[in-house]
N, C-alpha and C positions, 0 to 999 in steps of 0.2 A: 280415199278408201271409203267402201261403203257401210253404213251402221251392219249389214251383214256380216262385214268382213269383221268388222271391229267387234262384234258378240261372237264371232265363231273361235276369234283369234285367243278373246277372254276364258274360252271354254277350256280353248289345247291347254292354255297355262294353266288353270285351273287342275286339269286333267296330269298335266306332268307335275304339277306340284303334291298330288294325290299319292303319285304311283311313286316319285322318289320320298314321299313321307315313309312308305311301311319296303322301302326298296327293291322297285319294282322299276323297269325300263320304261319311259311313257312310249313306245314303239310298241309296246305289246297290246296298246290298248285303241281300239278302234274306235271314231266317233260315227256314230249315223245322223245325218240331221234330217227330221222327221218332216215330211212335207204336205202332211195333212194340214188343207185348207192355206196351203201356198200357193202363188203363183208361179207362173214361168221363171216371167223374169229373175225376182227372188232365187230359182232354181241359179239359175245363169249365175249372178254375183255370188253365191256360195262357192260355184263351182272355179267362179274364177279371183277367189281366195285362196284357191286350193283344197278345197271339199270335196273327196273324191265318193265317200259312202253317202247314200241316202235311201229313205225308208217310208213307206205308204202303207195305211189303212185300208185304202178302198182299194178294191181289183180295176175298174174303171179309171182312175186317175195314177194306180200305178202304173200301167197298160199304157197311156196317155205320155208319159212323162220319159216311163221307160226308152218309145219309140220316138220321142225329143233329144233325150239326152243318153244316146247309148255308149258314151263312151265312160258315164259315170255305171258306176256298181249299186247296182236297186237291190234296195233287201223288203221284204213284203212282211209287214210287221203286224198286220193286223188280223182276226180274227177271217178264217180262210173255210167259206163253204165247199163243198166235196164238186158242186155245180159249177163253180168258179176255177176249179184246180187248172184246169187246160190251157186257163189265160196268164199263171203266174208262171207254171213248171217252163225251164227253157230261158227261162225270162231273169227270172231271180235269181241272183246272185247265191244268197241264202231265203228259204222262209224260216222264221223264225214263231211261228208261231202252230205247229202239230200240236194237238192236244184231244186227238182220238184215234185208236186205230183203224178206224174206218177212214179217218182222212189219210193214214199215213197209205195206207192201201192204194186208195185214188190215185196220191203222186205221184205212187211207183207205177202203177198202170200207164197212168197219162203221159211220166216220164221215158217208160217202155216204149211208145208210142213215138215219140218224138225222136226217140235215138241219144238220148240224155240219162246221167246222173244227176239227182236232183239233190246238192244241199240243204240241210234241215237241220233245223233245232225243234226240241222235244219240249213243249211249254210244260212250265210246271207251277200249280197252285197251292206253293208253302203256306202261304199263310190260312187258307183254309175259305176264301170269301165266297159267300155265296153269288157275289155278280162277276165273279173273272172265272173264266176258262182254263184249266189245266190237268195233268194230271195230277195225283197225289204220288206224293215220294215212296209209298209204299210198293208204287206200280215200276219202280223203274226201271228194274232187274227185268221184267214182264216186258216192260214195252220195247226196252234196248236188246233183248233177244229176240223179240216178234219183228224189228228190225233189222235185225240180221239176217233175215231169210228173206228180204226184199234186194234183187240186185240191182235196181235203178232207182237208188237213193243212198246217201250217207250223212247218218247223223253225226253232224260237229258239233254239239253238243248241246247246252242246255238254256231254257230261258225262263223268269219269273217276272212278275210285276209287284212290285211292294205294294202294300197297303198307302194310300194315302194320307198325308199325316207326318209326324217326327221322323226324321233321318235318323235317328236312333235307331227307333223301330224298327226301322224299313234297313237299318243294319242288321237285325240278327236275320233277316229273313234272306239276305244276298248271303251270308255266311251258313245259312242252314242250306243252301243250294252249292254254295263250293264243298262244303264237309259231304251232300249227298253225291256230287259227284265224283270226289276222290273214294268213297264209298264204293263206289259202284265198280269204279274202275281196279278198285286194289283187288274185288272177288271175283273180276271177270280172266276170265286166262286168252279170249277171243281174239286179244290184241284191241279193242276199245280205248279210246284215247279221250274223246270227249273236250278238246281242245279249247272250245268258247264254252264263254257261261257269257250270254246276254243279258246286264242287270244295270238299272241305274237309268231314269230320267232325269229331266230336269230339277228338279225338287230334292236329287239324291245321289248323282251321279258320283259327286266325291266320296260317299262313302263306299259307293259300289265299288268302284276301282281300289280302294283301301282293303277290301272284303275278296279281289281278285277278279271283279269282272276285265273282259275282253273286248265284250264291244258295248257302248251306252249308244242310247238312243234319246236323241235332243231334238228337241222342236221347239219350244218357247225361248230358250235360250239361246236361240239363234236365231230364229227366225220371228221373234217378239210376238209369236200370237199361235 
């Protein structure tokens, strides 16, 4: 067994130990392993751990990896230019990281184009930083109905990045994104489901899954760098 296999395998348990603490299925909860500044190979022994999700930063090396490993599920986790859109839409599994409407525009255009619905999640900047990307919670109602009137996209729901720092902290911030999303969805009548909340890296993933996330997104924990 590879040192891959043997940190990925630490993580499930980790992960089900999480979700049966506040009683939860660990099957509800998705891992991605993040393959920024990974290699191939590496790619290869996750996968044949049984690592079926994985996730990229750059448009270039998701693009790369994607058309290596197309039977895995690429989720595109990184900060996404409007220029770039054409090379992920199609390709991605989910993007998880929308955080304008001028992007959300693009995908359904580029999506349009392609002959596709495009998965997405709506990035969101709980905790207020000035260096992360997202909306504010005050927009959500605003951008899940300006979403609605796109028909080559569907938002599955919602994604935050905690502050770095105490898993405490970085708790109330995964719980102020589940409360905004059951929020959203108790005053919407549209049929809005909002199914994921994307929360929890390395540094915090057990709390995120205790808080309700759906899918974490792991890179050092798996893949040691």
């Amino acid at each position: 067994m590879s040192a891959i296999a043997d940190r990925y395998w630490l993580v499930r348990n980790k992960v089900a130990d999480a979700a049966d603490h506040v009683g939860r299925f660990p099957s509800e909860v998705t891992i991605v392993g993040v393959t920024k500044n990974v290699g191939v190979e590496e790619v290869r022994l996750a996968m044949a751990a049984g690592m079926c999700d994985f996730g990229e930063n750059r448009v270039q090396e998701f693009v790369g990896k994607q058309a290596l490993f197309p039977d895995a599920r690429w989720h595109f986790v990184g900060t996404l230019q409007t220029n770039k859109v054409k090379d992920v839409v199609g390709r991605a599994h989910l993007i998880h990281s929308v955080d304008s409407l001028r992007l959300l525009e693009t995908i359904d255009k580029k999506a349009f184009q392609a002959g596709v619905v495009q998965a997405l999640l709506l990035q969101f900047n709980i905790a207020g930083e000035q260096t992360k990307h997202g909306f504010s919670s005050s927009q959500a109602s605003e951008m899940l109905a300006a979403a609605a009137e796109f028909e080559n996209v569907r938002v599955r729901g919602l994604m935050t990045m905690a502050p770095f720092g105490s898993p405490q902290e970085a708790r109330k911030v995964f719980l102020e994104l589940r409360n905004l999303r059951d929020s959203v969805c108790a005053r919407t009548s549209n049929g809005v489901e909002l199914e994921e909340l994307s929360m929890g890296m390395t540094n915090d993933y057990c709390e995120a899954v205790e808080e309700g996330s759906t899918i974490v997104r792991i890179g050092r924990a798996i893949f040691g760098k």
